[in-house]
GUZA-284291 format. One record per residue (C-alpha): residue number from 1; residue in one letter; x, y, z. Coordinates in nm, 4 decimals, always signed. Example, Ala and Ser with C-alpha at 12.3 -4.5 7.8 and 13.67 -1.06 7.14 Angstrom:
BEGIN
+-----+------+----------+----------+----------+
| pos | code |       c1 |       c2 |       c3 |
+-----+------+----------+----------+----------+
|   1 |    a |  +1.2300 |  -0.4500 |  +0.7800 |
|   2 |    s |  +1.3670 |  -0.1060 |  +0.7140 |
+-----+------+----------+----------+----------+
//
This chain:
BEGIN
+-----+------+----------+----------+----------+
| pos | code |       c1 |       c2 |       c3 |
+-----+------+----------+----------+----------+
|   1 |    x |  +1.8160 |  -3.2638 | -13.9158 |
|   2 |    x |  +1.6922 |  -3.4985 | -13.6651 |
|   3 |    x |  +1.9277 |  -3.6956 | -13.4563 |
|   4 |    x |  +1.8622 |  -4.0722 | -13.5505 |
|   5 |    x |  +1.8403 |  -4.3198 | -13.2802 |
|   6 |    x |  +2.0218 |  -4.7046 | -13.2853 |
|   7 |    x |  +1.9064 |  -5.0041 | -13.1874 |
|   8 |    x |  +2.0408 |  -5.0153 | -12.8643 |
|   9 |    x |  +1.9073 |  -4.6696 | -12.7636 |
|  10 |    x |  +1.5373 |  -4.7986 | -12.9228 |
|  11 |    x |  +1.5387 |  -5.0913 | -12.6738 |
|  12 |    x |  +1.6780 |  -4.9037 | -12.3689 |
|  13 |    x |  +1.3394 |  -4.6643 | -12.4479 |
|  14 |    x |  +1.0790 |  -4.9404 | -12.4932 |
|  15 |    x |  +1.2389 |  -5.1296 | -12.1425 |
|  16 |    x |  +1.2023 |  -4.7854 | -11.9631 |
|  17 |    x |  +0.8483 |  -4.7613 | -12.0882 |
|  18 |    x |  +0.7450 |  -5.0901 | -12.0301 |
|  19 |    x |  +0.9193 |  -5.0726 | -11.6468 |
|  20 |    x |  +0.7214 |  -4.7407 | -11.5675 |
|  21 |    x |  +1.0557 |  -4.5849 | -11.5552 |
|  22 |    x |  +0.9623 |  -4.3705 | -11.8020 |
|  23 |    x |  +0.5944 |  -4.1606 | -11.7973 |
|  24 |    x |  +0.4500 |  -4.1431 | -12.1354 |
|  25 |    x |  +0.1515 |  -3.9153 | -12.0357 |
|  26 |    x |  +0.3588 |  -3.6284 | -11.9218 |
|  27 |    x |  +0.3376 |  -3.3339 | -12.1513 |
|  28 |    x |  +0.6327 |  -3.3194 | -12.3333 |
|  29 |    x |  +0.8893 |  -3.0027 | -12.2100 |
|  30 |    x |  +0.7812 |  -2.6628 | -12.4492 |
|  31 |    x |  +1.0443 |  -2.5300 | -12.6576 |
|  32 |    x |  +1.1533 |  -2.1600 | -12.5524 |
|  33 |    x |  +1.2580 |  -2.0847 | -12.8578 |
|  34 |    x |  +1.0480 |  -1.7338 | -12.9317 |
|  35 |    x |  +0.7861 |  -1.7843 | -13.2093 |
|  36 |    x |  +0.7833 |  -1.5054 | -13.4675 |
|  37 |    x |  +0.4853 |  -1.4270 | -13.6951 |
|  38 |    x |  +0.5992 |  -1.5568 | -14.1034 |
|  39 |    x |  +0.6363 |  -1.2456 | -14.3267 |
|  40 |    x |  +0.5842 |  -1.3185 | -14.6753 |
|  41 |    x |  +0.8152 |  -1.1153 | -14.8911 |
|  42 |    x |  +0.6606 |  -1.2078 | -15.2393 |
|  43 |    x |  +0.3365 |  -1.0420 | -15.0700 |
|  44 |    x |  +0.3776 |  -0.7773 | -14.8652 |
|  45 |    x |  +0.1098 |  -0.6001 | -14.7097 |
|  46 |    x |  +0.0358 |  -0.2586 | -14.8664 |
|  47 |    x |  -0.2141 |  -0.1519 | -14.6135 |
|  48 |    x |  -0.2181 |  -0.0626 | -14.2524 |
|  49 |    x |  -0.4558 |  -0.1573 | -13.9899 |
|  50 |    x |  -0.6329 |  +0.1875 | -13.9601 |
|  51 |    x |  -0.6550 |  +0.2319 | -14.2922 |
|  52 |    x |  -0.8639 |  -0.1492 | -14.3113 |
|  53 |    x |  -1.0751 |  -0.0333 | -13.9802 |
|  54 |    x |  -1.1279 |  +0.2645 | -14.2191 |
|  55 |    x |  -1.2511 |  +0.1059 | -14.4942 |
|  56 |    x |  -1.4628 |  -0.0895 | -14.2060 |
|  57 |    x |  -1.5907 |  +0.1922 | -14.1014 |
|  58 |    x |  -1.6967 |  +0.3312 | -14.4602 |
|  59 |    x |  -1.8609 |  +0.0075 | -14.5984 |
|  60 |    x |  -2.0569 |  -0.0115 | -14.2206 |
|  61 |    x |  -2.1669 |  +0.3332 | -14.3073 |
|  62 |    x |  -2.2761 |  +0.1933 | -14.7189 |
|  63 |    x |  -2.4618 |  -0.1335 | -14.5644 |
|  64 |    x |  -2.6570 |  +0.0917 | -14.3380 |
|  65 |    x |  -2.7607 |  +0.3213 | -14.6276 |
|  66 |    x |  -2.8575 |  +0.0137 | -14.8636 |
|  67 |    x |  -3.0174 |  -0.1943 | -14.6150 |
|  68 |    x |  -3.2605 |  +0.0894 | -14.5530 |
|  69 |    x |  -3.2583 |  +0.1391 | -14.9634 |
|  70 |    x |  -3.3616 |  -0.2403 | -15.0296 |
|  71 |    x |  -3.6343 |  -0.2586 | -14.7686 |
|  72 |    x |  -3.7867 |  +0.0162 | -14.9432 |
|  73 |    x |  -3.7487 |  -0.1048 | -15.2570 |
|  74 |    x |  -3.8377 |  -0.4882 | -15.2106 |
|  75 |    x |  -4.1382 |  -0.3928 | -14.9636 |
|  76 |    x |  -3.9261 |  -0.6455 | -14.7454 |
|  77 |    x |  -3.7051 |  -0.6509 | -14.3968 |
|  78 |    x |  -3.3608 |  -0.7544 | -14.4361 |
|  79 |    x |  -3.0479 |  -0.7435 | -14.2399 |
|  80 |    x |  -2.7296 |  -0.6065 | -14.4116 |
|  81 |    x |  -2.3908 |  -0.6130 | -14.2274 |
|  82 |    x |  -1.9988 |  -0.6023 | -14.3367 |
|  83 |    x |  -1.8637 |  -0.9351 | -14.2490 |
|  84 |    x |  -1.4711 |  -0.8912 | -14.3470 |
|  85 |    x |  -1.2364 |  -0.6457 | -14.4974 |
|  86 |    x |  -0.9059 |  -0.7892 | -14.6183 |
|  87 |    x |  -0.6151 |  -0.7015 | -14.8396 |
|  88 |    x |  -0.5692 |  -1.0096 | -15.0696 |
|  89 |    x |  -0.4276 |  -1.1043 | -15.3674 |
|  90 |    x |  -0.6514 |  -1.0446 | -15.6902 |
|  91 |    x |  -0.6159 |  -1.4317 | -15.8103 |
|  92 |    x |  -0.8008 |  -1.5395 | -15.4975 |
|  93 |    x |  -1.0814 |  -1.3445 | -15.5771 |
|  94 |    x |  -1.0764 |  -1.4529 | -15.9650 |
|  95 |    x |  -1.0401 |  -1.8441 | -15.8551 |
|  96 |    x |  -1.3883 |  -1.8017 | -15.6296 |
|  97 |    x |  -1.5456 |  -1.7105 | -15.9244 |
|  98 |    x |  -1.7442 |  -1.9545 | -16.1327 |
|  99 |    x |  -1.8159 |  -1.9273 | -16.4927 |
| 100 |    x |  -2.1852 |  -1.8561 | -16.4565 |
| 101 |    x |  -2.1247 |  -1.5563 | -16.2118 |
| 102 |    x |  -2.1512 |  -1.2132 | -16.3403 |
| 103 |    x |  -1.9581 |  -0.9406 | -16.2291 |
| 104 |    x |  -2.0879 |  -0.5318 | -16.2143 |
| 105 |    x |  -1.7891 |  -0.2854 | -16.2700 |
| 106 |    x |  -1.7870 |  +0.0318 | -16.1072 |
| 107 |    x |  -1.5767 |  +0.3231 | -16.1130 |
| 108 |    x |  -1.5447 |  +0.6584 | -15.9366 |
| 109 |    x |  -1.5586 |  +1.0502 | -16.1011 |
| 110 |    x |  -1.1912 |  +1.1233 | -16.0478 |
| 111 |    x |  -0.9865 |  +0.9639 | -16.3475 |
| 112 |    x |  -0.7012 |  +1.0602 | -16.1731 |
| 113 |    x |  -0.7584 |  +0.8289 | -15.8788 |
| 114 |    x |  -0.8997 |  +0.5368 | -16.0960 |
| 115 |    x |  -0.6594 |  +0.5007 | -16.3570 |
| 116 |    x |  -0.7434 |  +0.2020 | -16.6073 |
| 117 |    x |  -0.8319 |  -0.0163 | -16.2986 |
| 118 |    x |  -1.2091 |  -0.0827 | -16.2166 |
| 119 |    x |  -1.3913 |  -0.1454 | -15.9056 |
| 120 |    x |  -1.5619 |  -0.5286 | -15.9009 |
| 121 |    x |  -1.8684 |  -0.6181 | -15.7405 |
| 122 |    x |  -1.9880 |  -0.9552 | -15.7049 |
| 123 |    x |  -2.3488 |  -1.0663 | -15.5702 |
| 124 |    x |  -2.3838 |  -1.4318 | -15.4810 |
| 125 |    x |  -2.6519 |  -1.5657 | -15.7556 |
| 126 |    x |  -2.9203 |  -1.6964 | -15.4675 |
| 127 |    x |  -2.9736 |  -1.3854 | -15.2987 |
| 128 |    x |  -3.0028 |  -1.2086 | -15.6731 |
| 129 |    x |  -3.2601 |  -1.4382 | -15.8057 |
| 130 |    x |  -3.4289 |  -1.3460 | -15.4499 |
| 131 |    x |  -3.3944 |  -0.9389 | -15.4572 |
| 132 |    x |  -3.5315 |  -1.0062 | -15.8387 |
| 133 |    x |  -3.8503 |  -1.2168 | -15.7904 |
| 134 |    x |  -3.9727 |  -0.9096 | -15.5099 |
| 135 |    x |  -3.8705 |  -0.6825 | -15.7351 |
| 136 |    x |  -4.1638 |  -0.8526 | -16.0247 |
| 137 |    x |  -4.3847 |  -0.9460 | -15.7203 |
| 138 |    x |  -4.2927 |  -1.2577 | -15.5844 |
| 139 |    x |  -4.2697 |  -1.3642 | -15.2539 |
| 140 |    x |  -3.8438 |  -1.4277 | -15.2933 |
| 141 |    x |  -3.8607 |  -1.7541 | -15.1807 |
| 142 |    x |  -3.5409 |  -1.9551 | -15.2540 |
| 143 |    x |  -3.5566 |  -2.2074 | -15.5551 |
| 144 |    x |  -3.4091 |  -2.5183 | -15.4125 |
| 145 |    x |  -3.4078 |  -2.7104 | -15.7211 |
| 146 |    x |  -3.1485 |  -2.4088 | -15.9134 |
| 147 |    x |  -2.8688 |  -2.5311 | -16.0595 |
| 148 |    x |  -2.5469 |  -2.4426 | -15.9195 |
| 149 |    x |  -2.4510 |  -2.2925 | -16.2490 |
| 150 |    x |  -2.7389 |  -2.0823 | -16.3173 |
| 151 |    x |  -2.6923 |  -1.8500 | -16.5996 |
| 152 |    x |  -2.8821 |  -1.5029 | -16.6205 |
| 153 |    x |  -3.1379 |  -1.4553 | -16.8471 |
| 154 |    x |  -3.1252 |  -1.1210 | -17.0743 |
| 155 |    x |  -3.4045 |  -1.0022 | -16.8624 |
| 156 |    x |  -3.2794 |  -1.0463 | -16.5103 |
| 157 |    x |  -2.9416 |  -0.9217 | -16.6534 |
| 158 |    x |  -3.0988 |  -0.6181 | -16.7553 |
| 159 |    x |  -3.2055 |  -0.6052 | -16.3996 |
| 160 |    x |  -2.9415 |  -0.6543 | -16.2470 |
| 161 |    x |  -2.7666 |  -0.3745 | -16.3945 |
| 162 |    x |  -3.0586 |  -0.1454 | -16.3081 |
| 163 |    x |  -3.0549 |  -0.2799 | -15.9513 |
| 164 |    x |  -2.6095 |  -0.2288 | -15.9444 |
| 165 |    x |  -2.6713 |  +0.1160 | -16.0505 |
| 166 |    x |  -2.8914 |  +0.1967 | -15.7908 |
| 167 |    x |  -2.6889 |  +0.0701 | -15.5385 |
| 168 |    x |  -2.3524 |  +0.1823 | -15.6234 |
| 169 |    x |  -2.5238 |  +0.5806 | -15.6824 |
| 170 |    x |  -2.5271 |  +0.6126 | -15.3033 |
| 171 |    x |  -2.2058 |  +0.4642 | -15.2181 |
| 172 |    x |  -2.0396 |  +0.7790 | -15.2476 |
| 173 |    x |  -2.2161 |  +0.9184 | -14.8937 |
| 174 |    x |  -2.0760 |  +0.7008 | -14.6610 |
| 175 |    x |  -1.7289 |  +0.8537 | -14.8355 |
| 176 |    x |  -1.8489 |  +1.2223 | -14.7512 |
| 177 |    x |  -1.6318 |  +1.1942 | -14.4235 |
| 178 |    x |  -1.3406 |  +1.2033 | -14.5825 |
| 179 |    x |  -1.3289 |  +1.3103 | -14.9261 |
| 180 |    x |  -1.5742 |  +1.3566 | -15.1863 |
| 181 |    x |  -1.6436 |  +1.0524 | -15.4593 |
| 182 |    x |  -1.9013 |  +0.9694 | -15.6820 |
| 183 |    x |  -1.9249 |  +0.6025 | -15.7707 |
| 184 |    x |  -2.0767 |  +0.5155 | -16.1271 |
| 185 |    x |  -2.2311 |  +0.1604 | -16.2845 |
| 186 |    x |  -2.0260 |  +0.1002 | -16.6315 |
| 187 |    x |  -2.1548 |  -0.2165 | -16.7423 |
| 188 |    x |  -2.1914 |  -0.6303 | -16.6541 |
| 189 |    x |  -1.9406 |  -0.8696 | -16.7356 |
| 190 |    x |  -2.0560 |  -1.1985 | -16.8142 |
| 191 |    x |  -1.7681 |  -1.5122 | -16.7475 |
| 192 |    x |  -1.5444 |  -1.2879 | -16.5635 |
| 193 |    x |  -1.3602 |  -1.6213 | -16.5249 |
| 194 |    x |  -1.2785 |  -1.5949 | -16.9123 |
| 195 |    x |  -1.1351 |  -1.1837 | -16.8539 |
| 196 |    x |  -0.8432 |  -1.0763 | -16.7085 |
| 197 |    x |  -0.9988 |  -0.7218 | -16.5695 |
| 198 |    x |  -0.7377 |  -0.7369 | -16.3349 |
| 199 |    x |  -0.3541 |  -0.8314 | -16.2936 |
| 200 |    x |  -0.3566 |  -1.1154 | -16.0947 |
| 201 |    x |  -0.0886 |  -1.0358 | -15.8582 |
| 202 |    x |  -0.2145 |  -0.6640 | -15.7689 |
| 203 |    x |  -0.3151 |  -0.6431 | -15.4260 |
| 204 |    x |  -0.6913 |  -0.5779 | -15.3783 |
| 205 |    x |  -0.8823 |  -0.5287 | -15.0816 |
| 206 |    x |  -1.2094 |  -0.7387 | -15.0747 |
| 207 |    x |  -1.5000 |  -0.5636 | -14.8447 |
| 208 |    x |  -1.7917 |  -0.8637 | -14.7532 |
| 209 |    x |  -2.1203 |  -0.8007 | -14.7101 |
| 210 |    x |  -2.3649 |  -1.0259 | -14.5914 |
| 211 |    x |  -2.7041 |  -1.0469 | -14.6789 |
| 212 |    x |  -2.9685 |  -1.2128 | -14.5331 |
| 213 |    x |  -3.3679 |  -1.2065 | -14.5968 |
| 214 |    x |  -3.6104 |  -1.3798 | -14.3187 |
| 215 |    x |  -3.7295 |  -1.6131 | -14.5995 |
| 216 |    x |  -3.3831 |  -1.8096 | -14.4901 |
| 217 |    x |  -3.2346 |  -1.6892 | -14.8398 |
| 218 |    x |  -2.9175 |  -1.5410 | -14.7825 |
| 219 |    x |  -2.5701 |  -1.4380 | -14.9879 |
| 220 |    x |  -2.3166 |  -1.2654 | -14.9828 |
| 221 |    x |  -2.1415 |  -0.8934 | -15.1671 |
| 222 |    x |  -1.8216 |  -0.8687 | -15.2390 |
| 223 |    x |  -1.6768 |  -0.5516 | -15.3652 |
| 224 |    x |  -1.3101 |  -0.5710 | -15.5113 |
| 225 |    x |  -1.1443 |  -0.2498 | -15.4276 |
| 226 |    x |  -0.8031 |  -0.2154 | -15.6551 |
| 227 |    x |  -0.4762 |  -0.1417 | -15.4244 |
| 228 |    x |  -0.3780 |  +0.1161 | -15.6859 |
| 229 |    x |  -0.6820 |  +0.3347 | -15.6568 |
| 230 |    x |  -0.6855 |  +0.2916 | -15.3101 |
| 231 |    x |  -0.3823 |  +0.4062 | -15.2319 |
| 232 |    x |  -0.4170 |  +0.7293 | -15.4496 |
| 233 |    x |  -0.7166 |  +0.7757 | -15.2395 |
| 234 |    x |  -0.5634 |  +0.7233 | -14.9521 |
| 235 |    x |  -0.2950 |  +0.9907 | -15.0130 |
| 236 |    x |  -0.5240 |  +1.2422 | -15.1596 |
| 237 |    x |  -0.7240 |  +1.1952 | -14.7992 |
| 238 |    x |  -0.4327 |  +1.2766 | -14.6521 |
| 239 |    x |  -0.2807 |  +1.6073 | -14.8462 |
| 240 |    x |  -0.6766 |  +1.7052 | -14.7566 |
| 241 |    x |  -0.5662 |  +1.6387 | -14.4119 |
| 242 |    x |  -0.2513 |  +1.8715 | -14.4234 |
| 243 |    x |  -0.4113 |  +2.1246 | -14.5873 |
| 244 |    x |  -0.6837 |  +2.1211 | -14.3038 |
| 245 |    x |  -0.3907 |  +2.1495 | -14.0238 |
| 246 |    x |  -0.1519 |  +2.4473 | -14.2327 |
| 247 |    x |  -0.5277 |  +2.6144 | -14.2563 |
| 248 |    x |  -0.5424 |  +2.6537 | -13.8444 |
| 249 |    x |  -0.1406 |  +2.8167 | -13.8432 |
| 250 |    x |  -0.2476 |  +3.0506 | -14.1150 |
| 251 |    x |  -0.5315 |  +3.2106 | -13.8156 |
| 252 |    x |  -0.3333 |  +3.5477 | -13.7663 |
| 253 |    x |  -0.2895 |  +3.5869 | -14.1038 |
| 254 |    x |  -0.6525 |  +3.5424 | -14.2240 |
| 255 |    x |  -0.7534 |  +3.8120 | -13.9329 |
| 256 |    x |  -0.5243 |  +3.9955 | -14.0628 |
| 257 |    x |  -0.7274 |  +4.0092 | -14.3352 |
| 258 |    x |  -1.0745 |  +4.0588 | -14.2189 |
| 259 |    x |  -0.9059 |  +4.3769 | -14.0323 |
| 260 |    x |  -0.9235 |  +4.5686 | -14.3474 |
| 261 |    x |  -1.2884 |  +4.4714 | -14.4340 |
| 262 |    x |  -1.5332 |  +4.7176 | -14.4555 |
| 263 |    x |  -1.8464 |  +4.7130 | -14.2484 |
| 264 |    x |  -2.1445 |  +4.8813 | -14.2708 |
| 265 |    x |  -2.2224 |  +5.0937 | -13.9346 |
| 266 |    x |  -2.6014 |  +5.2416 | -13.8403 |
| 267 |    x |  -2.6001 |  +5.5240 | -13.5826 |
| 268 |    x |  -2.9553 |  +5.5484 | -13.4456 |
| 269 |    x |  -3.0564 |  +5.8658 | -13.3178 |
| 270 |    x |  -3.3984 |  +5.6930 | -13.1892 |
| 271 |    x |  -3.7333 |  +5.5542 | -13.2872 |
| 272 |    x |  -4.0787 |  +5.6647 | -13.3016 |
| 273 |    x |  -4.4334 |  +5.5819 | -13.4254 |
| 274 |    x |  -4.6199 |  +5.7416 | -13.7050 |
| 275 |    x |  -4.9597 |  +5.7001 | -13.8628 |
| 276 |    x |  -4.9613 |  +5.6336 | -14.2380 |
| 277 |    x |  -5.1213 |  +5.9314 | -14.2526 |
| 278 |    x |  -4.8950 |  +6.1494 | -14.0920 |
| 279 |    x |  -4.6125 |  +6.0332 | -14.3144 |
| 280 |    x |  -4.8527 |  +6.0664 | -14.6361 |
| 281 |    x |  -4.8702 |  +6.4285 | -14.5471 |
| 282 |    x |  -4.4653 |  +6.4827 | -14.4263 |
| 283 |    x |  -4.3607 |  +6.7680 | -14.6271 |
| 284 |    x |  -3.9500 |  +6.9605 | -14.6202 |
| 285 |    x |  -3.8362 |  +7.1032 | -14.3205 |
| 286 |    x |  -4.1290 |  +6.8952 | -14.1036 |
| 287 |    x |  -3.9721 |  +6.8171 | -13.7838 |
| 288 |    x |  -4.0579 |  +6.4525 | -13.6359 |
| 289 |    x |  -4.0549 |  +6.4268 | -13.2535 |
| 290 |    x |  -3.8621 |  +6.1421 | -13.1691 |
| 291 |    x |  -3.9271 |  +6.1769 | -12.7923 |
| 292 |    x |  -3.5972 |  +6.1765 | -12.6746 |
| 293 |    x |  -3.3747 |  +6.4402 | -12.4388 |
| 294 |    x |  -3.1087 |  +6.5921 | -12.6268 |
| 295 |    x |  -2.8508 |  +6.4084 | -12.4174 |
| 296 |    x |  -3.0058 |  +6.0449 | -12.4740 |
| 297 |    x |  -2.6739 |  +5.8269 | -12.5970 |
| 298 |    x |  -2.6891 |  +5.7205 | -12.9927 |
| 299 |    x |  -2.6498 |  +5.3933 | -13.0770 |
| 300 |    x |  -2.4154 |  +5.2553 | -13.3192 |
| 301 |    x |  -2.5830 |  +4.9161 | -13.4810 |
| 302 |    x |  -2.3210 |  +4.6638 | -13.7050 |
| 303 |    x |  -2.5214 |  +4.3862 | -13.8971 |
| 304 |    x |  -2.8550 |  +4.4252 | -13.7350 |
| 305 |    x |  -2.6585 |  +4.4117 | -13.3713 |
| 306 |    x |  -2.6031 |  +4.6840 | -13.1069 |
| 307 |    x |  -2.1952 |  +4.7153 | -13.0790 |
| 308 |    x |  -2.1685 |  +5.1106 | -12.9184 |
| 309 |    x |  -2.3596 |  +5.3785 | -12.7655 |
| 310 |    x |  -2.2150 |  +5.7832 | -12.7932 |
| 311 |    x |  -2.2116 |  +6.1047 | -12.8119 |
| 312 |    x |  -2.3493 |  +6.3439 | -13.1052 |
| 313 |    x |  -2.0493 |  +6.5703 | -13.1933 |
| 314 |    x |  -1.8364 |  +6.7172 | -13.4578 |
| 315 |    x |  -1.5221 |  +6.6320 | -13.6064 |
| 316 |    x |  -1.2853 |  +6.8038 | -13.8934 |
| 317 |    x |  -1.6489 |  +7.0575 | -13.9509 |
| 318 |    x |  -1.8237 |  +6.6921 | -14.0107 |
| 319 |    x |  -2.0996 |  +6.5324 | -13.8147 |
| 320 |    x |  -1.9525 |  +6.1979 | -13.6027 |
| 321 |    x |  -2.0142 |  +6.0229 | -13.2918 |
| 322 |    x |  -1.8053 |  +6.0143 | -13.0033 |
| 323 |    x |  -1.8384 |  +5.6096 | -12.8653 |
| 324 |    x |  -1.8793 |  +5.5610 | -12.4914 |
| 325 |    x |  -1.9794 |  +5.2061 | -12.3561 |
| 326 |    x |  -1.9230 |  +4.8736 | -12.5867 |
| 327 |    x |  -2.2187 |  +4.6184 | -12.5844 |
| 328 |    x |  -2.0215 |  +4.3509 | -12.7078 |
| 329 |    x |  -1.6666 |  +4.2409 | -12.6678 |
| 330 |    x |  -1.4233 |  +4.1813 | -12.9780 |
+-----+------+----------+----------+----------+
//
């Protein structure tokens, strides 16, 4: 508690400041007590750093691929970047939500990974209405007089669904890196507001995504990634990674292995060239001059290559070939 001053020590303080005894503009002494960053216990963080600047990575990867996607598709140039990735509570994505928004939710081929928990993605309703009015022809320009609580017509709905889908088909590339995922459109929820899709104290991690068109209209992404399925995704990257690194000590042991596999070897006594004629007429015991000395070395050939040259010989009262010089080096 603060030490409370009394009367007398209040006037001694005004006469020293009214004397010039006392310097009011001089910064006041800094404490050196050490300042320690506030942990909250009720919400600890379930993510690390790398794995954030990994999701970073990943969604930089996704904006590239859609930004090309939506040019193409609106016959328009707009810039698509990831503005934040942060691990957050699920309530403060539900309270940014108004009741007019609409919500797309998403989930990924492994049932395992997903569990009951789906993936939310929210598009601000400005930039929507704009992606939809190219899509019919329009020039996207944004409608200042919309209300702020513009409801969806069944129409642009259905659109937007078709427009989700397409979008959330390719996110599973920029994933390729480290795992393979396909990501799937399920349906639209209308007043997400009104639907508890997810507990409200699960941690999430909320990836932004800015959009912005040259016609000034801009919005904004967000895709709610659920801390449960991301941390089952997380450790199934990593048991990927371990198998990866027991793979390289297991190298004497797969050549071990290969040792015992059987290969195909050519010996090549020479070559020549014959008319189609001559060989039409080639009848038993013709003898083909292959111009070659009897010494001239054979050639042993493995896949197509040259390994060996030798010697014609016999061995155990069977035809073999005695190897002299190695071409190439095991």
């Amino acid at each position: 508690m603060a030490e409370v001053l009394s009367q007398s020590q209040i006037d001694a303080l005004l006469a020293a400041a009214q004397s010039g005894a006392m310097d009011l503009d001089a910064p006041a002494e800094e404490s050196s007590e050490k300042k320690y960053r506030k942990y909250d216990f009720y919400s600890p963080r379930k993510f690390t750093k790398d794995r954030l600047k990994m999701l970073n990575s990943i969604f930089e990867n996704y904006s590239r691929v859609i930004n090309s996607r939506i040019n193409a598709m609106l016959h328009s140039t707009c810039e698509i970047a990831v503005e934040s990735v942060e691990e957050q509570r699920y309530n403060e994505f539900s309270n940014a939500l108004r009741d007019s928004d609409v919500l797309a939710l998403v989930k990924i081929d492994q049932e395992a990974l997903q569990e009951e928990t789906p993936i939310l993605v929210h598009m601000d309703t400005t930039v929507l209405l704009t992606m939809m009015d190219r899509l019919m022809g329009g020039e996207g320009e944004p409608d200042d007089s919309l209300e702020s609580e513009y409801n969806l017509t069944d129409v642009e709905l259905k659109m937007y669904a078709d427009l989700m889908s397409d979008l959330m088909e390719v996110l599973g590339q920029s994933w390729e890196n480290y795992m393979s995922i396909d990501f799937e459109y399920v349906r639209t929820e209308v007043n997400p507001t009104m639907v508890q899709l997810i507990g409200f104290d699960e941690t999430v991690v909320i990836v932004g995504i800015q959009i912005n068109f040259p016609n000034n209209s801009s919005g904004r992404m967000s895709i709610c990634l659920p801390g449960v399925m991301l941390a089952n995704i997380f450790a199934e990257i990593g048991k990927n990674n371990t198998r990866r690194t027991s793979g390289e000590d297991k190298s004497e042991e797969i050549f071990d292995s290969l040792r015992d596999t059987d290969l195909e070897i050519i010996a090549e006594l020479g070559r020549t060239h014959l008319l189609l004629s001559d060989i039409y007429h080639l009848n038993v015991g013709d003898v083909v001059n292959i111009k070659q000395p009897k010494d001239t070395p054979i050639f042993l050939n493995i896949g197509g290559r040259r390994w060996f040259d030798g010697r014609m010989g016999v061995y155990n009262k069977q035809k073999a070939v005695k190897i002299g010089e190695t071409y190439i080096k095991a």
